[in-house]
C-alpha positions, -999 to 999 in steps of 0.1 A, spaced: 18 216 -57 20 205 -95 -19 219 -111 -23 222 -144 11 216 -157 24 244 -134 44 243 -104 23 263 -78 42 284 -52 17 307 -38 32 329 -13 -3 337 3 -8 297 14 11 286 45 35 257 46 38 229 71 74 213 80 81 178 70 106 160 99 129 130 95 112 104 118 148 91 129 160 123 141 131 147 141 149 172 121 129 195 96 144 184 59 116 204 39 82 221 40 48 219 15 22 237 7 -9 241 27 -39 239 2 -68 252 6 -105 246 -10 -94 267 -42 -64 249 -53 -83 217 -46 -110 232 -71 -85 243 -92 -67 214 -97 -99 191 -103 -110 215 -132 -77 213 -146 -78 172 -152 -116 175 -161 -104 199 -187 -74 175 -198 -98 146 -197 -114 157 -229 -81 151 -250 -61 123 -229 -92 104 -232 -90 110 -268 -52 100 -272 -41 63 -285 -33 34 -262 3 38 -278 8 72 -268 -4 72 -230 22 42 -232 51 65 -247 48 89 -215 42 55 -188 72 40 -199 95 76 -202 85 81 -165 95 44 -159 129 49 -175 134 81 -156 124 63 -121 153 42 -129 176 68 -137 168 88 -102 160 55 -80 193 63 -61 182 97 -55 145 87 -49 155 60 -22 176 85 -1 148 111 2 127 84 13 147 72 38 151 107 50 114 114 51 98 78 58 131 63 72 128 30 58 165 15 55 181 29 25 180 -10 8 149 -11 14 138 23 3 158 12 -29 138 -21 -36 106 4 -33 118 24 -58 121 -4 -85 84 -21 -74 69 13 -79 89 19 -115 76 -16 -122 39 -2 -122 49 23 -148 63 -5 -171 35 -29 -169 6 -4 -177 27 12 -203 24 -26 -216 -14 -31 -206 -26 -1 -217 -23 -14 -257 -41 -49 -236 -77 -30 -231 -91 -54 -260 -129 -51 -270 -153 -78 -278 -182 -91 -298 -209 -111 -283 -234 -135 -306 -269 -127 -308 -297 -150 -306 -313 -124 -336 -294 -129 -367 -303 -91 -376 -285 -84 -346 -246 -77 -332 -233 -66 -299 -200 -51 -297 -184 -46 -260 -157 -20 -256 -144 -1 -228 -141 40 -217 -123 58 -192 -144 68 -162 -130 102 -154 -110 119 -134 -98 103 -101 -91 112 -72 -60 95 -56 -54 93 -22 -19 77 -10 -3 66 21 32 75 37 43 34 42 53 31 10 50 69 -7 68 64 -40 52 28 -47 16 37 -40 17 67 -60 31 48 -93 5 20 -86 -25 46 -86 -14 70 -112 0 42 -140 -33 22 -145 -57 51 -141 -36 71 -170 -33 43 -190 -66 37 -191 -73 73 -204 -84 86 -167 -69 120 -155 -57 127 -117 -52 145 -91 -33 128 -61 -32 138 -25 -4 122 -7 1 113 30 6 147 49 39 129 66 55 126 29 49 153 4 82 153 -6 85 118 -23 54 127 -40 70 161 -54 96 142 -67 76 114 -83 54 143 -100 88 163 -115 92 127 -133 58 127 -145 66 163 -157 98 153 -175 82 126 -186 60 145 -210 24 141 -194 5 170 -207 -7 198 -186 -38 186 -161 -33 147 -166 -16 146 -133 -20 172 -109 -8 170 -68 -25 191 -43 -3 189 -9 -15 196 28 -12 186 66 -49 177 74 -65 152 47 -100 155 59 -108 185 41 -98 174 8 -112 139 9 -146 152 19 -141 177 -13 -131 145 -36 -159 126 -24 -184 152 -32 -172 170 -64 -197 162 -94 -164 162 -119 -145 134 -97 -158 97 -111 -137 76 -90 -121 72 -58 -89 56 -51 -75 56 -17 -51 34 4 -52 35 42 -67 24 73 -100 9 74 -117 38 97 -111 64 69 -121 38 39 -151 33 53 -161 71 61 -148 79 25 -170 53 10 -196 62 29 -194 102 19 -190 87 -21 -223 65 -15 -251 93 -24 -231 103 -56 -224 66 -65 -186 73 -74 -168 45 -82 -142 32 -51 -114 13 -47 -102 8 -12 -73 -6 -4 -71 -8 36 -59 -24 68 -47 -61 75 -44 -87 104 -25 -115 83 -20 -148 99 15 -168 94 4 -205 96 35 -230 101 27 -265 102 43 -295 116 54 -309 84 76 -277 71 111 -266 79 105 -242 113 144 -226 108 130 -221 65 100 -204 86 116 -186 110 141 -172 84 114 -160 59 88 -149 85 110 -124 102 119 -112 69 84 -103 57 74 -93 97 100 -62 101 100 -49 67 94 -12 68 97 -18 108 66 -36 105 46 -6 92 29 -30 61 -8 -34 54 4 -76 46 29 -78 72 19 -109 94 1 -99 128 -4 -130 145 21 -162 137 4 -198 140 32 -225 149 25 -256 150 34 -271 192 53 -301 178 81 -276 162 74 -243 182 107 -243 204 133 -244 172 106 -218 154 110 -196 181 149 -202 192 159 -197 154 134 -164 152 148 -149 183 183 -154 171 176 -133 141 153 -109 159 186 -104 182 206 -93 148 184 -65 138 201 -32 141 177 -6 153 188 32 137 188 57 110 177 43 81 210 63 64 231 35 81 238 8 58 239 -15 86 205 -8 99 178 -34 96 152 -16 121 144 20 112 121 44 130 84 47 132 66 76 117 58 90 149 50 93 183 17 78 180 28 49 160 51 44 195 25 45 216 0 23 198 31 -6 196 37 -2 232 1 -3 246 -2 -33 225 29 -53 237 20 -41 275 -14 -50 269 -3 -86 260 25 -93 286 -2 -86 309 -23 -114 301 2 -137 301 18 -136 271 58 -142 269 83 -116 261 112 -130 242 128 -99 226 127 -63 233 92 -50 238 106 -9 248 111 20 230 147 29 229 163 65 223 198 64 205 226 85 208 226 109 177 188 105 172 176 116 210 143 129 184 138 99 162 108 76 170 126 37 176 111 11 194 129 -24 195 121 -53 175 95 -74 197 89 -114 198 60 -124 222 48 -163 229 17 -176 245 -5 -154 228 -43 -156 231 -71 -143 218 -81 -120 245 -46 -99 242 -54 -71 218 -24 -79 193 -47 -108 186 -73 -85 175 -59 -51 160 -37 -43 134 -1 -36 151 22 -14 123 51 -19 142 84 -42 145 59 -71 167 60 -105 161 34 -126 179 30 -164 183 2 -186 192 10 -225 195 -17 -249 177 -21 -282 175 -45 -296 142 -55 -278 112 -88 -273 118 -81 -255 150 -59 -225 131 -77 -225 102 -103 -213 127 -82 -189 144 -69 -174 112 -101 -165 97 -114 -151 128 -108 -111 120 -127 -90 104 -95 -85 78 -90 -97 48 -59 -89 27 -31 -110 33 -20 -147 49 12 -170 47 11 -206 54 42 -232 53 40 -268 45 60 -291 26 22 -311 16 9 -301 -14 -23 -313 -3 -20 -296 25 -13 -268 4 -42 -268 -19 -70 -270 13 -58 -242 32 -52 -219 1 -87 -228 -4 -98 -219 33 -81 -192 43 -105 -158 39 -77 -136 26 -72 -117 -11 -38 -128 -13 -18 -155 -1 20 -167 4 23 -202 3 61 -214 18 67 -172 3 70 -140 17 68 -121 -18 35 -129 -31 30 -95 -50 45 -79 -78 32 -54 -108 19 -86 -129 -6 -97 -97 -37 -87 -87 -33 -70 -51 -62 -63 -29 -79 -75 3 -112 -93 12 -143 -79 41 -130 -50 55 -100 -50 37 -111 -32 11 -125 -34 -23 -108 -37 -59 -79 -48 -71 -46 -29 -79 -20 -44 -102 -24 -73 -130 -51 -68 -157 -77 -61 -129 -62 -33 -121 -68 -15 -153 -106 -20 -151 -107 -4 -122 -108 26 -143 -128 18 -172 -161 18 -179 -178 -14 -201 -195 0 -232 -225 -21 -250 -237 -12 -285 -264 -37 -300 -264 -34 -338 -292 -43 -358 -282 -52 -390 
């Protein structure tokens, strides 16, 4: 754990073993915090708060954009002990590493962009000036999907902003986080602007984060279960809460667009990080005039995606996180093939020779499914495509916005018209319209209902951790 400037090794705390999800081989251990460290660690940034909140725009910038150049420098490095610990393929890892570094460039850039203003008065003794604080120290809670990303997107607005923080990350991938937090120390952050407390069972410390009077503002990305009971234990001490949580994002592909184009990007976006993505596309609308070539051209590449350690260059498919994650994909496909929906591709676990430990189940395409299977209903996190046939707009517009979700869709068309009304429609924060990419540091990225609540990225994502200041003036 990293408190206070310090690198803690207390030999009276236990340690829990971090395991390789490919392989299930122990690659490192972390510290098991307890409720003093987490006390500890909170003092520490409400004691650095005083003077980072104090420093110039220009000089919270210097240290964002030395931990962005060093993020560059290690991304090689970075991306291997991701793969080892998350086991995203090592490409992929890499193209994490560089979105997350992005984070640190942009709010080394947008911290000097936190511009005041005046407002007119209808006195003419009378001025109003508008500027903006810090609002504390944070609390940061990260997720193991993307562990190096995640981290960089929470810490780099809420320290350029002024805030101070201290980060718990996913118990499956302290490591990434240890490494992240050795560049924040070389970096030159001073001692308690970022602090990292590490441990296997979250619950104890987000309860303590939700309830400590020096914590302003909580941050946290996850599933919607433990958004809303962390919201709900922030209510009574009105902390301020960004939630960014779980997705069920529809794939529309109308009759007028290009269904090999589709296929093509669709299983792109649908097995990245095996499928383990808050905006990965759950349910996949296809219009029935063009479903057969959609689906011929999307098993074809589904058929090409080497399942293994995410070491393997070769490897398209790595493994999920664990057991569990198994278990939920499986009941899910089961579930579905049950009630009648098609199995096109795989839809087993598989166990491969080397990695008799790892946690690798086969990339799935299902047709002919309905709204009473539950992959209609639940978020999947796994390598599951599903596909329902429709037949007029109105119909999947429908469809799509039935779930209680929010966060992401992706429609094609070649219409522009087309285009513009079901952009308009669709009940989602953020949208891919004929493109699978639609984030990046410069955008706003956050979800709608239970989705969450905030924005991350962009200029929004700064004011997440401001305050608005009003002074009236009479003159």
């Amino acid at each position: 754990m990293y408190i206070n400037g310090n690198w803690i090794e207390n030999t009276a705390l236990s340690h829990f073993a971090v395991t390789n999800p490919a392989n299930g081989e122990v690659i490192g251990e972390a510290l098991e915090c307890q409720e003093a460290e987490v006390e500890q660690a909170i003092q520490a940034a409400q004691q650095a708060f005083k003077t980072w909140s104090k420093t110039t725009a220009y000089q919270r910038s210097k240290c964002l954009y030395r931990a962005y150049e060093l993020m560059l420098e290690q991304k090689d490095a970075l991306a291997e002990l991701m793969t080892l610990e998350q086991g995203k393929p090592l490409k992929a890892a890499l193209n994490e590493v560089i979105y997350g570094a992005d984070f640190l460039l942009w709010y080394a850039e947008e911290a000097k962009r936190v511009y005041g203003e005046t407002i007119p008065s209808a006195r003419s003794d009378q001025r109003f000036w508008v500027n903006h604080k810090p609002v504390g120290v944070v609390a940061a809670i990260t997720p193991w999907n993307y562990p190096i990303s995640m981290i960089a997107r929470k810490i780099a607005p809420a320290v350029a902003a002024g805030c101070t923080v201290v980060l718990k990350p996913a118990e499956s991938t302290p490591l990434c986080a240890i490494a992240m937090f050795k560049i924040f120390e070389q970096a030159g952050f001073p001692a308690g602007v970022v602090n990292l407390v590490t441990a296997s069972n979250p619950a104890p410390i987000g309860t303590i984060f939700c309830a400590h009077p020096a914590v302003r503002k909580l941050t946290f990305t996850g599933s919607t279960a433990v958004g809303k009971h962390l919201a709900t234990l922030a209510a009574p001490h009105l902390k301020r809460v960004s939630m960014e949580l779980g997705g069920h994002a529809p794939a529309i592909v109308f009759e007028d667009a290009d269904p090999v184009h589709a296929a093509k990007g669709l299983s792109l976006v649908k097995f990245l990080n095996t499928g383990q993505a808050c905006i990965s596309p759950n349910r996949i609308f296809v219009h029935r005039s063009i479903a057969d070539p959609f689906l011929a051209e999307f098993s074809k590449r589904v058929d090409a995606m080497p399942v293994g350690d995410g070491m393997n260059p070769s490897v398209r498919i790595g493994p999920l996180i664990n057991q569990a994650a198994i278990d939920k994909v499986d009941t899910q496909v089961k579930d579905a093939i049950s009630k009648g929906a098609t199995l096109l591709n795989g839809g087993e676990a598989v166990i491969l020779e080397g990695c008799e430990k790892g946690h690798f189940y086969r990339p799935t395409l299902l047709s002919n499914v309905t709204p009473e299977m539950k992959i209609y209903r639940e978020e999947t996190f796994g390598p599951v495509a599903a596909v329902i046939i429709f037949d007029t707009e109105d119909e999947v517009l429908e469809m799509a916005n039935d779930t209680h979700y929010g966060l992401a869709a992706y429609l094609y068309t070649n219409n522009l018209s087309r285009a513009m009304r079901v952009f308009e429609a669709l009940e989602f924060g953020i949208i891919g319209i004929n493109d699978i990419n639609p984030t990046s540091a410069a955008a706003p990225f956050g979800g709608m209902q239970e989705s969450g609540l905030g924005r991350e990225g962009a200029k929004e994502g700064i004011f997440e951790y401001l305050e608005t200041k009003l002074g009236g003036v009479a003159i």
